[in-house]
C-alpha positions as a Markdown table, in Angstrom:
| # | Residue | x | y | z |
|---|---|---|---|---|
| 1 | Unk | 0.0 | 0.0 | 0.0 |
| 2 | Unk | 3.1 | 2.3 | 0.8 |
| 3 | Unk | 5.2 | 1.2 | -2.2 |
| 4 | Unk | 7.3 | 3.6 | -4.0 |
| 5 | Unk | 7.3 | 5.9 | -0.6 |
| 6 | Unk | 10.5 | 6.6 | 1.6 |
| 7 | Unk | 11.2 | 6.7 | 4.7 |
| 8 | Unk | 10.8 | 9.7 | 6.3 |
| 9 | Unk | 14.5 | 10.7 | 6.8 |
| 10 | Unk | 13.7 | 12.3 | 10.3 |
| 11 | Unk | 12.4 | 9.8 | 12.0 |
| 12 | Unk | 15.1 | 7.4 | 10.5 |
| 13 | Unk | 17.6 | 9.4 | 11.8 |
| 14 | Unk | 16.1 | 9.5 | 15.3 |
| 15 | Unk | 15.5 | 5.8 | 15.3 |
| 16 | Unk | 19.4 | 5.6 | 14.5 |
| 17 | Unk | 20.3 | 7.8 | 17.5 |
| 18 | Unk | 18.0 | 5.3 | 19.5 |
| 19 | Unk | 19.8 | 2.1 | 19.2 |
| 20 | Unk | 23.0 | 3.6 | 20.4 |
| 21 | Unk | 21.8 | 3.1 | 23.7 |
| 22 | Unk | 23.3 | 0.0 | 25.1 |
| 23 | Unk | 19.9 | -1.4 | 26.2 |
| 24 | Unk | 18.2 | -1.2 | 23.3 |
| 25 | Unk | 19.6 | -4.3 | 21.7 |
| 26 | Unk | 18.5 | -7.0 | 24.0 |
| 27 | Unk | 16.1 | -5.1 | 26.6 |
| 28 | Unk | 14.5 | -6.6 | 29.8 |
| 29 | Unk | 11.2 | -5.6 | 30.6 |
| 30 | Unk | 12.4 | -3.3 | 33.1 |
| 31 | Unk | 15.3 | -2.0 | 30.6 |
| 32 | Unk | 12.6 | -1.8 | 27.8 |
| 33 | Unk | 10.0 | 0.6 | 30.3 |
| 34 | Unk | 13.1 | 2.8 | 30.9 |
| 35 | Unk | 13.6 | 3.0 | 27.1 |
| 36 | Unk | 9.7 | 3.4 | 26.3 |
| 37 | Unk | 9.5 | 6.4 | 29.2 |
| 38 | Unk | 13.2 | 8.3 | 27.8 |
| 39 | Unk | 12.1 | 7.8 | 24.1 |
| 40 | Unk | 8.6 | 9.9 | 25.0 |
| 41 | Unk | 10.8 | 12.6 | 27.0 |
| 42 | Unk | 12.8 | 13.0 | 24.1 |
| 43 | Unk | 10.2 | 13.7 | 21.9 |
| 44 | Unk | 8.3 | 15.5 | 23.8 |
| 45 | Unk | 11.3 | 17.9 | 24.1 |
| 46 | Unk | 11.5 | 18.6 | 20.3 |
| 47 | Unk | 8.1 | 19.7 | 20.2 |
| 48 | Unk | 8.3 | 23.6 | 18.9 |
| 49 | Unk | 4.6 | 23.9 | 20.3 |
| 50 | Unk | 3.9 | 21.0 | 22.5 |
| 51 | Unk | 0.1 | 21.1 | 23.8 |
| 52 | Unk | -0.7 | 22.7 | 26.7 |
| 53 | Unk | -3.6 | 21.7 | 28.8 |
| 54 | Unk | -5.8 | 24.0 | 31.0 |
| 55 | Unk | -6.0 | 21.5 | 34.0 |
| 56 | Unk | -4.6 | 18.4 | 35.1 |
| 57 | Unk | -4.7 | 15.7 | 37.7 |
| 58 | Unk | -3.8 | 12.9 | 39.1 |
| 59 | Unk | -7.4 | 10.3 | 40.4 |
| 60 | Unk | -8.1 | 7.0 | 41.0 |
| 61 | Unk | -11.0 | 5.6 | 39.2 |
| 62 | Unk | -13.5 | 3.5 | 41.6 |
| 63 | Unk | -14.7 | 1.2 | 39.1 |
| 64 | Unk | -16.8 | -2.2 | 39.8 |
| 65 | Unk | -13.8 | -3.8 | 39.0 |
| 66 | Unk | -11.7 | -2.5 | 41.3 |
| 67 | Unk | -9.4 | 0.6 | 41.6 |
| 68 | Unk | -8.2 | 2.1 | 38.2 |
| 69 | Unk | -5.0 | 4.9 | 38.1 |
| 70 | Unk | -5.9 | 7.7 | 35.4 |
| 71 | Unk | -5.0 | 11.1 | 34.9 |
| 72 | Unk | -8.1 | 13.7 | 33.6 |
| 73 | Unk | -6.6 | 16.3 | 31.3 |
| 74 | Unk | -8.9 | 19.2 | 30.5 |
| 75 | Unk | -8.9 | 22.0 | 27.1 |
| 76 | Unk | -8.8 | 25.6 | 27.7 |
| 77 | Unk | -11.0 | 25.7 | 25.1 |
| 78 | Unk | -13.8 | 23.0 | 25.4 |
| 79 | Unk | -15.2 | 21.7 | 21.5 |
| 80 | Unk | -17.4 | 18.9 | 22.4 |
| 81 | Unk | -19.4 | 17.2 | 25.4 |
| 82 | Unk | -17.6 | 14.1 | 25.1 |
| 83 | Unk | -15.2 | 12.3 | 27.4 |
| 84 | Unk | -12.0 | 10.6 | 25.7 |
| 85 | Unk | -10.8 | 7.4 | 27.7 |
| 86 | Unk | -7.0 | 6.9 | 26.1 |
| 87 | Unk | -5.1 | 3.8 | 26.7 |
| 88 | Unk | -1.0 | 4.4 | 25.8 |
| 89 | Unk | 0.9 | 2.0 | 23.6 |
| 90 | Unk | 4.2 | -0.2 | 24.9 |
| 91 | Unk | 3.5 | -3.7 | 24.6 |
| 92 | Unk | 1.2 | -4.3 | 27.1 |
| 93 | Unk | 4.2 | -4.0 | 29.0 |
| 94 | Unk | 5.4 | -0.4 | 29.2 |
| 95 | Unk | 4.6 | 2.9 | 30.2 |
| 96 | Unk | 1.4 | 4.4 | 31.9 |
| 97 | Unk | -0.6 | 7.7 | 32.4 |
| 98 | Unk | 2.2 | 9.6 | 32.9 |
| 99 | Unk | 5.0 | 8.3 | 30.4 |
| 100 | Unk | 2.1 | 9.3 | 27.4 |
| 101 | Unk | 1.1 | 12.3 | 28.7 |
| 102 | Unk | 1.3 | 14.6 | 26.1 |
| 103 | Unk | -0.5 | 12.0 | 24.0 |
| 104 | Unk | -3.5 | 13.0 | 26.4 |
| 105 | Unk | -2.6 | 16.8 | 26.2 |
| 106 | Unk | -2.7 | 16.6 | 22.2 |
| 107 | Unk | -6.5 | 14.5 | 22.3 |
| 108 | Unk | -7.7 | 17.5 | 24.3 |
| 109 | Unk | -6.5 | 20.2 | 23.5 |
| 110 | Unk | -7.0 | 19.1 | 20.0 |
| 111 | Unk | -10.6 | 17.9 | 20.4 |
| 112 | Unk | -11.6 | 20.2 | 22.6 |
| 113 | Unk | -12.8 | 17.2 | 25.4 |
| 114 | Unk | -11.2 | 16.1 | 28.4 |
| 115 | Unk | -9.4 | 13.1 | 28.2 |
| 116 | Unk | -8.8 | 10.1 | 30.7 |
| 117 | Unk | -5.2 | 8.3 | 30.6 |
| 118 | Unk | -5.9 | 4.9 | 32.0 |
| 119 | Unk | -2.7 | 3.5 | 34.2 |
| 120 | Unk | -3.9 | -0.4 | 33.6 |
| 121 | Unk | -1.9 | -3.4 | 35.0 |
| 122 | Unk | 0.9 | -4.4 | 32.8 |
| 123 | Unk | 2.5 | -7.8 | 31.7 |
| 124 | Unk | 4.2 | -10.0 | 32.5 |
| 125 | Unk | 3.0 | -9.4 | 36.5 |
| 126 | Unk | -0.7 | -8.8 | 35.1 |
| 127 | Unk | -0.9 | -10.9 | 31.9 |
| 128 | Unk | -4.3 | -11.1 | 29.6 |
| 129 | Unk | -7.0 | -9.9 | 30.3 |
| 130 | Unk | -6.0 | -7.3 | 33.2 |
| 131 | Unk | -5.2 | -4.9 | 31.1 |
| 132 | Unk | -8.5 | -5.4 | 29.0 |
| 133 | Unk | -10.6 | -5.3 | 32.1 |
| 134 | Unk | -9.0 | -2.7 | 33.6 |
| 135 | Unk | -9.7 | -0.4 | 30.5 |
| 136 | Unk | -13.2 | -1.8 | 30.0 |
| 137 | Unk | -13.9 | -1.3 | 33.9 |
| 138 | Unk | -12.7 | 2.5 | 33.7 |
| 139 | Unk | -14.8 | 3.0 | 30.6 |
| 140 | Unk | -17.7 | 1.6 | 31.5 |
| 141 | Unk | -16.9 | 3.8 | 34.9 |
| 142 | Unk | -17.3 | 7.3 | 32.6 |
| 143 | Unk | -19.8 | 6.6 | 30.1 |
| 144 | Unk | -21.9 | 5.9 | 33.8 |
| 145 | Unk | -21.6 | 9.4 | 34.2 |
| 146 | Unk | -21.7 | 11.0 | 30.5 |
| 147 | Unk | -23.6 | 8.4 | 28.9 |
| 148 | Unk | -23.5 | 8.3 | 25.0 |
| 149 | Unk | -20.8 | 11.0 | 25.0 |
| 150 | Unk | -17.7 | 8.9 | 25.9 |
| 151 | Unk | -15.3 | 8.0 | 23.7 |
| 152 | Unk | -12.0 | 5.4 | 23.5 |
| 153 | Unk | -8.8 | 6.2 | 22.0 |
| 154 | Unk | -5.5 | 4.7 | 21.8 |
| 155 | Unk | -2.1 | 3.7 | 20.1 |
| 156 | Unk | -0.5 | 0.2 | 19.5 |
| 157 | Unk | -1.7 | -2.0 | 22.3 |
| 158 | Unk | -3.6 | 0.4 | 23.5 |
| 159 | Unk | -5.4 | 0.7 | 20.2 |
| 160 | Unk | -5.9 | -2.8 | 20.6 |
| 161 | Unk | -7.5 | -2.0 | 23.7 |
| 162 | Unk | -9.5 | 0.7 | 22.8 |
| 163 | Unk | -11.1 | -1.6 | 19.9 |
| 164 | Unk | -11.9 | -4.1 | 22.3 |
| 165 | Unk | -13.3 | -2.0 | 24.5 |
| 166 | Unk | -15.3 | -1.1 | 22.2 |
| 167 | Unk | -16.9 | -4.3 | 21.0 |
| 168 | Unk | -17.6 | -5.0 | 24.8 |
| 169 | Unk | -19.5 | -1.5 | 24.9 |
| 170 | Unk | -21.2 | -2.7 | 22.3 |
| 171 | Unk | -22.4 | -6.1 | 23.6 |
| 172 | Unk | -23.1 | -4.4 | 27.4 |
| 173 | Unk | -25.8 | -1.7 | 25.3 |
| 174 | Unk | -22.9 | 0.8 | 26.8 |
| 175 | Unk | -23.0 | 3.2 | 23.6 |
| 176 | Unk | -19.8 | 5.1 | 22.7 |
| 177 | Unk | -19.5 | 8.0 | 20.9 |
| 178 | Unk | -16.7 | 7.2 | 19.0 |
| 179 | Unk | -13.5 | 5.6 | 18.5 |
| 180 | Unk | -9.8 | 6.6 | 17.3 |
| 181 | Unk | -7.2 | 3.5 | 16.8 |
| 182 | Unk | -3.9 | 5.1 | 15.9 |
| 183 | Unk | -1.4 | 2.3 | 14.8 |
| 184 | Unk | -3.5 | -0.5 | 16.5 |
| 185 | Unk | -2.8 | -4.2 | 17.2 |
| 186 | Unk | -5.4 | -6.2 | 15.6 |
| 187 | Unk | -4.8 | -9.9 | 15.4 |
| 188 | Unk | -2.5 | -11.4 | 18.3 |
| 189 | Unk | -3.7 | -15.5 | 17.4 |
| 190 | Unk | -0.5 | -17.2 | 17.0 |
| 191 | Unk | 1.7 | -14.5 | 18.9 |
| 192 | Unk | 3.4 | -13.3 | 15.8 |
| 193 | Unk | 5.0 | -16.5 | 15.4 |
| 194 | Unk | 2.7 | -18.5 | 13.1 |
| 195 | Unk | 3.8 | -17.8 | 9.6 |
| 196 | Unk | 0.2 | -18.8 | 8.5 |
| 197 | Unk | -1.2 | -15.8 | 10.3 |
| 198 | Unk | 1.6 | -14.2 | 9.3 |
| 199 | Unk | 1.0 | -14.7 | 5.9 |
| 200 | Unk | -2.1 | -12.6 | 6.0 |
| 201 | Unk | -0.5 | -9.3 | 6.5 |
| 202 | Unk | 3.1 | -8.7 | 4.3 |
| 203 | Unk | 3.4 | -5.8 | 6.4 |
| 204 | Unk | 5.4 | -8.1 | 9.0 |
| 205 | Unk | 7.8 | -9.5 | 7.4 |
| 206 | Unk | 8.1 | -6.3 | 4.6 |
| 207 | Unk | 8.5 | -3.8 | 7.7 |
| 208 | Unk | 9.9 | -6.8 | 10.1 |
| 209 | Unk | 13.3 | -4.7 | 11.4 |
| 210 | Unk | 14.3 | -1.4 | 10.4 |
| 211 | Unk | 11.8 | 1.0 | 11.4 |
| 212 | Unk | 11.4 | 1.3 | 15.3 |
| 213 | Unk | 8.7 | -1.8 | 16.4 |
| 214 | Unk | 9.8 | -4.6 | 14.6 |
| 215 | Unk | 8.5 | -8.6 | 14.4 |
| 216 | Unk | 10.6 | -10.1 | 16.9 |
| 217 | Unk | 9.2 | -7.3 | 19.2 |
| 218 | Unk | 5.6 | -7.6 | 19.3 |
| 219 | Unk | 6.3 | -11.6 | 19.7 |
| 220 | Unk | 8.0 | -10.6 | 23.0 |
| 221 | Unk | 5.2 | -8.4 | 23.9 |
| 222 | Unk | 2.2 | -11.4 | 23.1 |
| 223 | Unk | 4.6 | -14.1 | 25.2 |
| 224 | Unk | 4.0 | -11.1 | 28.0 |
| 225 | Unk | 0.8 | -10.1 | 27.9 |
| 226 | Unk | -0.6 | -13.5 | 26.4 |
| 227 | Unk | 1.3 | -16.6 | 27.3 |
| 228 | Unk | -1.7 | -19.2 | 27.1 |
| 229 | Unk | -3.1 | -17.6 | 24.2 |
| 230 | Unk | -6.2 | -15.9 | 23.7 |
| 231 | Unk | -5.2 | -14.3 | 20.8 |
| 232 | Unk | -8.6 | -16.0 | 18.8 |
| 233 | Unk | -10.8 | -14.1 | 20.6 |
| 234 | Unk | -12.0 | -10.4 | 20.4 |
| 235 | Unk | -10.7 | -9.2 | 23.5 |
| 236 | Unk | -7.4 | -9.6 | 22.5 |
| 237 | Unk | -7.9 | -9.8 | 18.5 |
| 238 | Unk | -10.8 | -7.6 | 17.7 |
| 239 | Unk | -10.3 | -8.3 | 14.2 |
| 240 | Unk | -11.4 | -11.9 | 15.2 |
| 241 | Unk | -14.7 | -10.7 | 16.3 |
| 242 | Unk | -17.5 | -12.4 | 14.7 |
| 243 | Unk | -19.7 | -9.7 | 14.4 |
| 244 | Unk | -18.2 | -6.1 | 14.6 |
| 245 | Unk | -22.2 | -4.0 | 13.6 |
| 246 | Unk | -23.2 | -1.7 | 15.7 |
| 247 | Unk | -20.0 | -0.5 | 17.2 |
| 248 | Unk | -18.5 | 3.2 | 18.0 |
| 249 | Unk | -17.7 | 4.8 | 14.7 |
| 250 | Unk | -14.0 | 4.8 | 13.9 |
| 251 | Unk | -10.9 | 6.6 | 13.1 |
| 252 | Unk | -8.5 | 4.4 | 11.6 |
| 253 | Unk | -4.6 | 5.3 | 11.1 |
| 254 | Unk | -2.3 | 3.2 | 9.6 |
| 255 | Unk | 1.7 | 3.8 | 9.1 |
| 256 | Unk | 3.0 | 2.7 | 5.9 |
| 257 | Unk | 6.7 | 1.6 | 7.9 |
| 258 | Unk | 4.9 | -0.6 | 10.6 |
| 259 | Unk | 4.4 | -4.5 | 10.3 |
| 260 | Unk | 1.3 | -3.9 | 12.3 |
| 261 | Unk | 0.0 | -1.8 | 9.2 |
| 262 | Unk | -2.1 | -4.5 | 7.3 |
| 263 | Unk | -3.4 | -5.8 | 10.2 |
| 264 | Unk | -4.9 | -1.7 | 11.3 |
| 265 | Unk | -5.8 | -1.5 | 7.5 |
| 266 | Unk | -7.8 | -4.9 | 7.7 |
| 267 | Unk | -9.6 | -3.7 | 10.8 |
| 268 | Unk | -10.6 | -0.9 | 9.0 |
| 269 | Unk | -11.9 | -2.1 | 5.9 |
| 270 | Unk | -13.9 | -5.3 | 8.2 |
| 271 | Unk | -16.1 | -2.3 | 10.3 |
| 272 | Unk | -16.7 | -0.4 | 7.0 |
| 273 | Unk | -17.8 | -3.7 | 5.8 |
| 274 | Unk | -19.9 | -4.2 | 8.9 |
| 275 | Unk | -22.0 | -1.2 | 8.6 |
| 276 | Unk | -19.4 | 1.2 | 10.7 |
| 277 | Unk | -18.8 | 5.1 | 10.3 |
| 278 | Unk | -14.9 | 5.1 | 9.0 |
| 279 | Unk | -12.5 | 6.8 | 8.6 |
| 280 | Unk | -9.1 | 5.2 | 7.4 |
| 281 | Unk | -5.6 | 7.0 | 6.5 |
| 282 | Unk | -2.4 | 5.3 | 6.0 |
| 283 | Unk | 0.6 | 7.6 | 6.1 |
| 284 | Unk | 3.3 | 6.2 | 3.3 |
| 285 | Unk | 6.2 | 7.6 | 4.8 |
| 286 | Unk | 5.8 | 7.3 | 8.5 |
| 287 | Unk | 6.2 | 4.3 | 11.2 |
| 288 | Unk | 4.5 | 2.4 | 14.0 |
| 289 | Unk | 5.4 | 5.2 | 16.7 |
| 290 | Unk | 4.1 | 8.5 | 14.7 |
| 291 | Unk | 1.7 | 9.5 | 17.3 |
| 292 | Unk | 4.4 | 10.5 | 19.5 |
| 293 | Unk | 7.0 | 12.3 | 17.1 |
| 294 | Unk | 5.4 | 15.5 | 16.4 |
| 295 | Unk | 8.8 | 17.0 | 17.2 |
| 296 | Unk | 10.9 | 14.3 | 15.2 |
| 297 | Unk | 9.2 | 14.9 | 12.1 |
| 298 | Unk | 7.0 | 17.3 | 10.5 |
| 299 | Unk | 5.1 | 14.7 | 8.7 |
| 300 | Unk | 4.4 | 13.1 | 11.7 |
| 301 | Unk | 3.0 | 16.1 | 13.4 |
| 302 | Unk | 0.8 | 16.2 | 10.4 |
| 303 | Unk | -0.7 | 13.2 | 11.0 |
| 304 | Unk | -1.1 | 13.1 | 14.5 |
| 305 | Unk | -3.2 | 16.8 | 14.5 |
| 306 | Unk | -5.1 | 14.9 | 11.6 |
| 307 | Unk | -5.9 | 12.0 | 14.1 |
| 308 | Unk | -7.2 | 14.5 | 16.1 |
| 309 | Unk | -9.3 | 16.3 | 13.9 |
| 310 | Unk | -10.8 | 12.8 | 12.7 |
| 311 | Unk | -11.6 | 12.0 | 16.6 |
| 312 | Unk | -13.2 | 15.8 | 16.8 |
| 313 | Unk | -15.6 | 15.3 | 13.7 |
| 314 | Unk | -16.5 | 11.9 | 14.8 |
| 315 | Unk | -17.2 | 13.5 | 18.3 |
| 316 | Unk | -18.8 | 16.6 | 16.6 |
| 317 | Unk | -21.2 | 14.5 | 13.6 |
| 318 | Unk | -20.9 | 11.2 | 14.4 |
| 319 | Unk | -20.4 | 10.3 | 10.9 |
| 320 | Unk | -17.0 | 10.8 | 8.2 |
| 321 | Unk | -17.2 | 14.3 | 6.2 |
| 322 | Unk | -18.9 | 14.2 | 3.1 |
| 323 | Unk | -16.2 | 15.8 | 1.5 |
| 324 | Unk | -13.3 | 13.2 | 2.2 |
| 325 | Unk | -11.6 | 12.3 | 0.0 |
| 326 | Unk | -11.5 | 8.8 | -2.4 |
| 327 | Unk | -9.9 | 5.6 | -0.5 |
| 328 | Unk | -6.4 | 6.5 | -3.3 |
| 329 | Unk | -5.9 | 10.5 | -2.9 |
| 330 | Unk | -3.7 | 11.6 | -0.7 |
| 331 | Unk | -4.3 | 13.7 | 2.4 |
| 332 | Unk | -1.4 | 16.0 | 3.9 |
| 333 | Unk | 0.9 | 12.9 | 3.0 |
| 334 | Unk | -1.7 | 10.3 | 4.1 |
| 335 | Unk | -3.8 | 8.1 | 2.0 |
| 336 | Unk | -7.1 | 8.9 | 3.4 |
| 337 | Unk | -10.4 | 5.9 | 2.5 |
| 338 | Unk | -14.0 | 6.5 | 4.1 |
């Protein structure tokens, strides 16, 4: 889908910086959650005009779960009604509400809603599905008190989550606003190791090393967060779901340098096919980690204001614009497909 595109030379230069660090190579989990909390400080530091929220604050959710870490960031300048529950990326096994931060800061102050960064239990001391039902608990928590206007959001695994989430709002009559999957794990059945399954998305073995996440990687992260399997089911592969109708409409971004990028595309094109509000972009030039390196690369800043402004008119009409663009054009250096 990317082919003919380069690499965007900005982020290839930062990833080469990267793996000069001596624990990059061969990380444990504790060296990897160092990595995954530097790498966001980093970035965050490049950003010219990082986003700056009016309020902030640390709570603890009491769901009916159990207790549930967040942190509630608030707009100056307030756009919708809804409620955005984020769940960060790293594996299942990294970072938290505070390490993705200014992922939060950029949902609302670009949306114009206050956002929720859910701190869920991570692998391998809480394997699946604590981190599903921790994020399902705190969502089902806020849509109890702004029902209808809630929404999910997330990146990598947590895109993965928030999809999952969203199927379980879904079956619960729990009805969500809408949803944004930035980069998003899709299919975890045979923990990146079966070359049937595989087989089904060239993005991972086309994008396997090179380009920040790689193969070997997310095999690590399903052997933490999943080693008895699951992966056949929904709440760990929503693109296994039998039956995806009726769920939030979706924002849908894909990176053209990411072996996870068939898999977001499939999940795309499946809810359109199931009756689902979406909106789907691949960027051709960008990789896995985008969403977080505004400051790295222009492009990339691009496309994760765009991701924004997809969750905002989802928020705002429920339903793509009418004037998108054809699934082929390109959009600000994105393919863009409604």
């Amino acid at each position: 889908m990317a082919e003919g595109s380069g690499f965007d030379p900005d982020i290839d230069e930062w990833l080469r910086q990267r793996v000069q660090d001596s624990a990059a190579a061969d990380p444990s989990v504790e060296d990897f959650r160092v990595l995954l909390r530097d790498g966001n400080e980093l970035a965050l530091g490049r950003l010219a005009d990082p986003p700056v929220a009016a309020a902030e604050r640390d709570v603890v959710l009491e769901t009916a779960g159990g207790p549930v870490p967040a942190r509630v960031v608030e707009p100056a300048t307030r756009l919708t009604d809804a409620t955005v529950v984020f769940f960060h990326g790293g594996g299942w096994a990294g970072g938290d509400q505070h390490t993705h931060v200014q992922y939060s800061r950029r949902l609302a102050v670009e949306t114009g809603s206050t956002v929720v960064g859910v701190g869920y239990r991570l692998a391998p001391e809480h394997p699946f599905p604590a981190a599903f039902d921790d994020c399902l608990a705190a969502t089902l928590h806020i849509a109890g008190a702004v029902p209808g206007r809630t929404a999910v959001a997330g990146d990598s695994a947590g895109g993965q989550l928030a999809a999952s989430v969203a199927i379980a709002c879904r079956d619960q009559g729990v009805p969500l606003a809408a949803q944004l999957l930035v980069s998003p794990v899709t299919d975890v059945a045979g923990g990146y190791a079966d070359p049937d399954v595989n087989a089904r998305y060239p993005s991972r073995e086309e994008r396997a090393d090179g380009y920040g996440l790689t193969l070997a990687a997310m095999r690590w992260f399903a052997e933490l967060y999943a080693p008895a399997g699951g992966g056949e089911g929904w709440r760990l592969s929503p693109l296994r779901a039998p039956d995806l109708a009726g769920v939030a409409p979706a924002a849908v971004h894909a990176a053209g340098f990411d072996p996870l990028r068939d898999e977001g595309n499939a999940y795309a094109d499946v809810l359109r096919a199931a009756g689902v509000p979406v909106i789907h972009r691949e960027w051709p030039t960008l990789n896995h980690s985008f969403f977080g390196l505004g400051g790295v690369s222009a492009t990339a800043e691009r496309a994760a204001r765009q991701a924004s402004a997809d969750l905002r008119t989802l928020l705002t009409t429920g339903q793509p614009p009418p004037e998108a663009p054809a699934p082929a054009a390109n959009v600000e250096g994105g393919r863009a497909g409604l």
